[in-house]
VOROTI-931292 format. One line per 8 residues: number of its first residue (from 1); for each residue x, y, z of C-alpha. Coordinates in nm, 2 decimals. Layout:
NUM	X Y Z | ...
END
This chain:
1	7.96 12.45 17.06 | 8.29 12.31 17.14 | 8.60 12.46 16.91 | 8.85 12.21 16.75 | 9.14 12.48 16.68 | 9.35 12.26 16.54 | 9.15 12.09 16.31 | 9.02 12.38 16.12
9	9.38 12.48 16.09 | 9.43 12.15 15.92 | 9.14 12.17 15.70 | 9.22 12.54 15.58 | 9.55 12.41 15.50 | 9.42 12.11 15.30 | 9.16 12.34 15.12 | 9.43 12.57 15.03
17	9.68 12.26 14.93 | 9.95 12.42 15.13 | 10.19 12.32 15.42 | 10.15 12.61 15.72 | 10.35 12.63 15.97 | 10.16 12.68 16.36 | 10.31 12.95 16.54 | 10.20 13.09 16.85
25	9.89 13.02 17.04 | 9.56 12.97 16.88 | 9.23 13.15 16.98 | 8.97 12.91 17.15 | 8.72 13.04 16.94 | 8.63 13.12 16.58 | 8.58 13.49 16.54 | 8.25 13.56 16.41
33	8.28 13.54 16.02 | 8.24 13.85 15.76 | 8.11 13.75 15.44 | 8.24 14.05 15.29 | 8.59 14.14 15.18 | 8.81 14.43 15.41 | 8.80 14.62 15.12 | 8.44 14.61 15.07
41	8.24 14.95 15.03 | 8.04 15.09 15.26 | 7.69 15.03 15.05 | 7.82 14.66 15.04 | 7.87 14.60 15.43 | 7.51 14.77 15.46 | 7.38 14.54 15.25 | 7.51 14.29 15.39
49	7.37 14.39 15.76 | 7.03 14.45 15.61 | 6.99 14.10 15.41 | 7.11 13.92 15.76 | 6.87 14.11 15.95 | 6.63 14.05 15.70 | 6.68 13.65 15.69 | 6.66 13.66 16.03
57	6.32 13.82 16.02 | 6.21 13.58 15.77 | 6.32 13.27 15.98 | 6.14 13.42 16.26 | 5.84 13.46 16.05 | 5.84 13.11 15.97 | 5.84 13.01 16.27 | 5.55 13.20 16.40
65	5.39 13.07 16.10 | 5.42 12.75 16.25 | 5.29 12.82 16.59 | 5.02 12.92 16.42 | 4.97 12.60 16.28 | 5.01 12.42 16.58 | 4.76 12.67 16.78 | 4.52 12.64 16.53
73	4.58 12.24 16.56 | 4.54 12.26 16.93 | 4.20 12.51 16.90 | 4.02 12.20 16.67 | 4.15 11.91 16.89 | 4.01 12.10 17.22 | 3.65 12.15 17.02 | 3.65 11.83 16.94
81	3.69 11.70 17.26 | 3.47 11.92 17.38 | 3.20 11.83 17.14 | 3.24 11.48 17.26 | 3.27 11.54 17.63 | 2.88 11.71 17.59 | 2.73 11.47 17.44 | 2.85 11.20 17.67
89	2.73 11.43 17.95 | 2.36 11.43 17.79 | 2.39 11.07 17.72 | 2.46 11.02 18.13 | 2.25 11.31 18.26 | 1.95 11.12 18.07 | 2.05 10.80 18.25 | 2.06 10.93 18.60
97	1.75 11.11 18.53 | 1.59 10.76 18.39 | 1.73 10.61 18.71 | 1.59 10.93 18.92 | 1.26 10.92 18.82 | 1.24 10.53 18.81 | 1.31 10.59 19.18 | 1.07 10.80 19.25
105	0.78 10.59 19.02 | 0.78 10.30 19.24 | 1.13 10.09 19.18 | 1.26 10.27 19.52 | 1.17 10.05 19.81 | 1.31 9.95 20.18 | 1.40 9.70 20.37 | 1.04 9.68 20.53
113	0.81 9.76 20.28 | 1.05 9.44 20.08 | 0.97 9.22 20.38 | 0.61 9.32 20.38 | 0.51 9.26 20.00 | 0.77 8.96 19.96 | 0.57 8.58 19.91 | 0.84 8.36 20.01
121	1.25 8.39 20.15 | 1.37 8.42 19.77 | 1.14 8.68 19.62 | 1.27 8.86 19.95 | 1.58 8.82 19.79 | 1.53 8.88 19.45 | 1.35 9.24 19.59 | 1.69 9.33 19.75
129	1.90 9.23 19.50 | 1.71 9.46 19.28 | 1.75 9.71 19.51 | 2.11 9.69 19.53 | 2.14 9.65 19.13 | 1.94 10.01 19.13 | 2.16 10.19 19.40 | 2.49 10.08 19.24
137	2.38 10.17 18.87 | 2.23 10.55 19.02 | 2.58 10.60 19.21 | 2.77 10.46 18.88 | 2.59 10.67 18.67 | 2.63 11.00 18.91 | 2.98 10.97 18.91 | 3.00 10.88 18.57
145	2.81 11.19 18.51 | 3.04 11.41 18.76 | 3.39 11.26 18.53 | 3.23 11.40 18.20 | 3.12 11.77 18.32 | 3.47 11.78 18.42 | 3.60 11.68 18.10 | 3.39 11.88 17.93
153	3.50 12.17 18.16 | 3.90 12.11 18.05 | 3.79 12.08 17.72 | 3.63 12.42 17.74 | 3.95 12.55 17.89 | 4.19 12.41 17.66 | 3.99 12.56 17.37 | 3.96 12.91 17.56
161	4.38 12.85 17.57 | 4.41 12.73 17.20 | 4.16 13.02 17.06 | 4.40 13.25 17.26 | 4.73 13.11 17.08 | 4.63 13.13 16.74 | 4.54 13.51 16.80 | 4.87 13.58 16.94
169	5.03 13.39 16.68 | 4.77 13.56 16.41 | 4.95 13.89 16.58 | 5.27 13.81 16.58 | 5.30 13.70 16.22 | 5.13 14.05 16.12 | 5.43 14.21 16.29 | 5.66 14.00 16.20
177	5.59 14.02 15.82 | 5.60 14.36 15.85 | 5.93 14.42 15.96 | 6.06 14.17 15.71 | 5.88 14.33 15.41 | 5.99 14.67 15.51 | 6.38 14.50 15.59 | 6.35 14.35 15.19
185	6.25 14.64 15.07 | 6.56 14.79 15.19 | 6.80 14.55 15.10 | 6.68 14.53 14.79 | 6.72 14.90 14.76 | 7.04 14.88 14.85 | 7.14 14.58 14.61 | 7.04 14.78 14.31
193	7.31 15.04 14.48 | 7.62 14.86 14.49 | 7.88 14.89 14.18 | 7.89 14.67 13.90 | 8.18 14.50 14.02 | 8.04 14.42 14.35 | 7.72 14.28 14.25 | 7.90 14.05 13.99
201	8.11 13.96 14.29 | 7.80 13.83 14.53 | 7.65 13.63 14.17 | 7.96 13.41 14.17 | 7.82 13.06 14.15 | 8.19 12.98 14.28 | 8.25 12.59 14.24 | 8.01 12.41 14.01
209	8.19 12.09 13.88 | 8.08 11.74 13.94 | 8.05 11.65 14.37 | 8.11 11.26 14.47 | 7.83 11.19 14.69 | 7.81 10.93 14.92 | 7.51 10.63 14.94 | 7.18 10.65 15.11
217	6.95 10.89 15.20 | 7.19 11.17 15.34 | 7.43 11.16 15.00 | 7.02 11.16 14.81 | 6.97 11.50 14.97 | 7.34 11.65 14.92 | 7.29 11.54 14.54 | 6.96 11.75 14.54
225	7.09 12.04 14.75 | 7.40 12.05 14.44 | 7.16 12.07 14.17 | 7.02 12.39 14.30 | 7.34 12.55 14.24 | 7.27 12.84 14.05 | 6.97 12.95 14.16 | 6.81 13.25 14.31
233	6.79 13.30 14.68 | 6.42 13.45 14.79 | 6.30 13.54 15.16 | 6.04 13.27 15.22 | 6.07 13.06 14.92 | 5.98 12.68 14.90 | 6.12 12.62 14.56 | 6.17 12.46 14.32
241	6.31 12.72 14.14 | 6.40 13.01 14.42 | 6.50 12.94 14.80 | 6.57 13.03 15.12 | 6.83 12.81 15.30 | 6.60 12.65 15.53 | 6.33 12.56 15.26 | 6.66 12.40 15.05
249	6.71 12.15 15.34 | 6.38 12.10 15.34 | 6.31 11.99 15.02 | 6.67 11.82 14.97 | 6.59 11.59 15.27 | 6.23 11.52 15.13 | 6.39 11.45 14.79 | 6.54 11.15 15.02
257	6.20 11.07 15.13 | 6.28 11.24 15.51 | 6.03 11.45 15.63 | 6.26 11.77 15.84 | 6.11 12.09 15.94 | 6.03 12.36 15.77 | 6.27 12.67 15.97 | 6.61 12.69 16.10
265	6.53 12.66 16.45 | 6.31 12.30 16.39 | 6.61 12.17 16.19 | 6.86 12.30 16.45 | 6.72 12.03 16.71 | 6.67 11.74 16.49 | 6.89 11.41 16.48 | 7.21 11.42 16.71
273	7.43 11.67 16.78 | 7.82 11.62 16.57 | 8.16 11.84 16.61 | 8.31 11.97 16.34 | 8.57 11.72 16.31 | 8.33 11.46 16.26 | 8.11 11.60 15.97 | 8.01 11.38 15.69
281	7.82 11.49 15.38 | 7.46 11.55 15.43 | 7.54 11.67 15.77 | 7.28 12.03 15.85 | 7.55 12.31 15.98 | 7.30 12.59 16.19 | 7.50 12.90 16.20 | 7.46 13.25 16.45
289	7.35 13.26 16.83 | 7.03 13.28 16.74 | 7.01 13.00 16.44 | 6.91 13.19 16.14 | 7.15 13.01 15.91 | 7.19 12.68 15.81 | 7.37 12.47 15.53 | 7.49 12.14 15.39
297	7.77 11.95 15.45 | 7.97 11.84 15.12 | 8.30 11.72 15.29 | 8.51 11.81 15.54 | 8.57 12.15 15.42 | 8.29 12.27 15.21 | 7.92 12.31 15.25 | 7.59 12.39 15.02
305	7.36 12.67 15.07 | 7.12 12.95 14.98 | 7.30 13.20 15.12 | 7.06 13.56 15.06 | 6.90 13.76 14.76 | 7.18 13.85 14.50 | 7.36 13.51 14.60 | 7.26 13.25 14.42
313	7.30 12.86 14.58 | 7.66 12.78 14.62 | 7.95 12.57 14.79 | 8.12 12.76 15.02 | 8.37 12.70 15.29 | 8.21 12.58 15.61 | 8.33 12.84 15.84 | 8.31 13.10 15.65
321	7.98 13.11 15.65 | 7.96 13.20 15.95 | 7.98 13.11 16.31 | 7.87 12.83 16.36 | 7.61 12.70 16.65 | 7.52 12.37 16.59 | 7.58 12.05 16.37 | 7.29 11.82 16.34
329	7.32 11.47 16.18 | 6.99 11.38 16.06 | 7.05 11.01 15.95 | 7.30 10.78 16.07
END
């Protein structure tokens, strides 16, 4: 996304209530951001690298959760159509074979043999308007018939298709939880090896006073997003208690009767696209190349989010979360 140098230079000032003097050029960019301090040990930077990777894979697992979903969806649809399409193709087969046979039993007749057995000009008539009626409901009801084998055929394909999604996506997910339990389990293992000082440091609650919050629905979710502040980030949670930061725009957003979805990458393309001098609370900030990340604008400065396991919900600085990809505006 496009950089606003200048601005953030602003805002940093503002945040840090002090008058700063520009000098010299400014980079274009916003250099990737490092949630740990220079001074940080080595166990703490490796945490940190394992609990990204690890929200990652747990994003990623949500999403294939979700094509799941949708495979599954598209497997029942095509059956269904399917069903329908054959029994229209009995009903019509059992018509053109009504018509066939009627044919065949007598009601097929010529010109001549019309002429022969008519009694007077409009029975003659009458016989070849029958005639006609007979042709034109056998040739409607042939290529009646033809339209629904061929319905029935797609429908057969689609499901084929759909059955062959949702066992990718049955794969897929297998994998992908894999990797992310194996990724937790390392984190996890090397939480519990940090020092004192630095895990006290990552359960900082940081700011937790009172937040003005603006009317309608986008202020409803920021003022449910800043009541979870405090609480416990877990890989895949959906509340109400624990999160993960998508599931905590989720559920703030539903608090405000707005239905969002459920993973980073769904909430990364929703509503319209803002910069970052135009934020306004409520505001979704999607962070990293490849969206893993997202928070919750509180101003201009700050934002709300569940950041990872051992950091509880919290307002946080909005570039310092990291870098970010995308702004979405979900309202307004």
């Amino acid at each position: 996304m496009a950089s606003y140098p200048v601005q953030r230079t602003v805002r940093a000032a503002l945040a840090a209530v002090a008058v700063i003097a520009l000098v010299g050029a400014v980079p274009a960019a916003p250099a990737a951001a490092d949630p740990v301090p220079p001074n940080a040990s080595e166990a703490l930077r490796r945490y940190n690298e394992l609990t990204t990777e690890a929200e990652k894979l747990n994003e990623e697992h949500l999403r294939a959760q979700d094509d799941l979903s949708k495979a599954q969806g598209e497997l029942d649809q095509a059956n269904r159509d399917l069903d329908d399409a054959r029994r229209a193709q009995d009903d019509l087969r059992g018509q053109v074979d009504l018509l066939t046979e009627a044919s065949f039993e007598g009601a097929r007749f010529n010109q001549l043999s019309a002429i022969l057995v008519s009694e007077s000009q409009q029975d003659f008539l009458n016989r070849m308007s029958a005639l006609g009626v007979l042709a034109g409901e056998n040739s409607r009801a042939m290529a009646d018939l033809g339209a629904a084998v061929a319905k029935a055929d797609d429908a057969a394909r689609r499901a084929t298709d759909a059955a062959a999604n949702a066992t990718k996506a049955i794969d897929d997910i297998g994998q992908r939880k894999a990797a992310l339990d194996a990724r937790i389990t390392e984190a996890r293992d090397a939480y519990r090896a940090l020092p004192k000082s630095e895990r006290d440091a990552l359960a900082d609650e940081g700011f937790t006073g009172e937040v003005p919050v603006p009317p309608g629905q986008a202020g409803e979710a920021l003022a449910f997003a800043l009541e979870q502040r405090g609480e416990d980030y877990v890989y895949g949670s959906n509340g109400p208690d624990t999160w993960d930061c998508s599931s905590l725009m989720q559920a703030a957003y539903r608090s405000a009767g707005i239905a969002i979805p459920r993973t980073t990458y769904g909430q990364a393309t929703i509503g319209r696209a803002v910069s970052l001098n135009e934020v306004k609370p409520g505001d979704l900030v999607i962070y990293y190349a490849d969206r893993h990340h997202v928070s919750m604008v509180v101003d201009g400065i700050r934002a709300v989010h569940a950041s990872t396991e051992g950091v509880p919900v919290k307002i946080q600085d909005i570039e310092s979360i990291g870098p970010i990809n995308t702004i979405r505006r979900v309202v307004g």
